[in-house]
N, C-alpha and C positions, 0 to 999 in steps of 0.2 A: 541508458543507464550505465552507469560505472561498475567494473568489473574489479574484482579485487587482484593482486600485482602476478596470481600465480593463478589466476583461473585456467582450466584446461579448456574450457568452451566448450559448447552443443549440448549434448545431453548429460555430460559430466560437472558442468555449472551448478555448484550447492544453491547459488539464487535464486535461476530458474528451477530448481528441485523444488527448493524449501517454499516459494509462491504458493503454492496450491494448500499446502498447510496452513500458512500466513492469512489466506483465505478463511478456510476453516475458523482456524482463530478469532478473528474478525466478526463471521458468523456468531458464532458461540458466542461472544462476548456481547454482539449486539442484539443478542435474543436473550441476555438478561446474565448470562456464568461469567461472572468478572474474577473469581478468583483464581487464580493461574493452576492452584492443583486439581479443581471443578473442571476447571478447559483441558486439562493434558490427560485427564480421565478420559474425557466425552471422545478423544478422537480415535476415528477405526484402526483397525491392526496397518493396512496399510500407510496411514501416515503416520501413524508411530516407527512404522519401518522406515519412513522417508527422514523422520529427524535421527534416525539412529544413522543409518547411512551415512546423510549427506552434513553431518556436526562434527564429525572428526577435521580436524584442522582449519576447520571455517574460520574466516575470517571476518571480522565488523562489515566491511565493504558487503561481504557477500549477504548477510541479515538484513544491509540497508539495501541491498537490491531485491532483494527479497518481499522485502515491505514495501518497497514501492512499486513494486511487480503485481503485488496484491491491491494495493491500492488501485492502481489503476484496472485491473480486474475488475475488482468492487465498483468502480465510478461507469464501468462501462455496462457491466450488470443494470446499473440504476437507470439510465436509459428506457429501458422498458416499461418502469413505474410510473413515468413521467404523464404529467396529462400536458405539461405546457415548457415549454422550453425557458420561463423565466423560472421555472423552479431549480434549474442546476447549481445555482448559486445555496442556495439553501442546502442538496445534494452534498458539494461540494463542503461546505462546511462539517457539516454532518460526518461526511464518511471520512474526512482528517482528524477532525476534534475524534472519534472512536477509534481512527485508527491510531492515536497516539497514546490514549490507554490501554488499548486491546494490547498493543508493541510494549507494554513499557518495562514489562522481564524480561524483552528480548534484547541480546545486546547489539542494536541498530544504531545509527548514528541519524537521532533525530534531526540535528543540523541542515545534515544532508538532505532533507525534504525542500531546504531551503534552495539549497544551491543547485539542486539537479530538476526545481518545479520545470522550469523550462524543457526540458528533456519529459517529464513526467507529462506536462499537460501535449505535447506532441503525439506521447504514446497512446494517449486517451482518443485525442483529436485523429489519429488514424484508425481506431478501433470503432467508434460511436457511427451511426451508419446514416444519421441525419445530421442537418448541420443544427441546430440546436444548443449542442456545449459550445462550440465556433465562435458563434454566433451571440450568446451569451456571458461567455466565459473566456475571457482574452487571455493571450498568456503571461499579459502585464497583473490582468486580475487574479488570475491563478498564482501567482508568484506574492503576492499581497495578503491573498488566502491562506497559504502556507506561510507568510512570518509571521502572521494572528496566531497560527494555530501553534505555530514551536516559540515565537515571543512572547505571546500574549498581549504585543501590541506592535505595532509600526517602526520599525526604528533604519534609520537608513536611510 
């Protein structure tokens, strides 16, 4: 994942902070609270301390790592719901199309879903602990799945 031009790295990275809320969000929004001031209510004092923290001087870069830090979080989560390894595909659609409206007050660079799927579906592929997504979910297809979901069709 792409880091933004002044990141300090480790544990001082706003992307790697803001993930875990991006998470949340995610949640939140796919158990039904689509409205952005419903979401930024529901979340606990801790990560409200984490957006307060780590949003001073953030940068686009750092919300799109963020988001895709969460995504792939999310995609590795779902793993465990699965009853069958052809369902990733469905997964996968699922948890980008949400995560593109869950994201869409954030200022992330949906774009970038595009060009960094490669990098995205690797992070997943070393996280998932059967070969299943591998197996299912090429990173040709992955990368097809993401220009559906930021184009709304094929182009390229």
């Amino acid at each position: 994942m792409k880091s933004c031009d002044i990141c300090p790295g480790g544990e001082a990275c706003a992307g790697l902070n803001l993930a875990p809320v991006l998470v949340r969000v995610f949640d939140l929004y796919a158990a039904g609270k689509t409205d952005k001031f419903e979401i930024l209510f529901s979340l606990d004092e801790d990560e409200e301390e984490m957006l307060e923290t780590h949003t001073a001087d953030v940068r686009r870069a750092c919300w799109t790592r963020a988001a895709l830090s969460a995504i792939a979080e999310v995609l590795v989560r779902s793993e465990a719901d699965l009853s069958s390894p052809a369902e990733w595909r469905q997964v996968v659609e699922d948890t980008l199309t949400t995560a593109k409206a869950a994201y869409e007050n954030f200022p992330w660079n949906l774009p970038d879903l595009v060009e960094q799927a490669p990098d995205l579906h690797e992070r997943v592929l070393e996280r998932v602990h059967g070969d299943g997504f591998g197996g299912e979910i090429s990173k040709r297809l992955f990368a097809k799945i993401c220009k559906v979901t930021v184009y709304g069709y094929l182009r390229g």
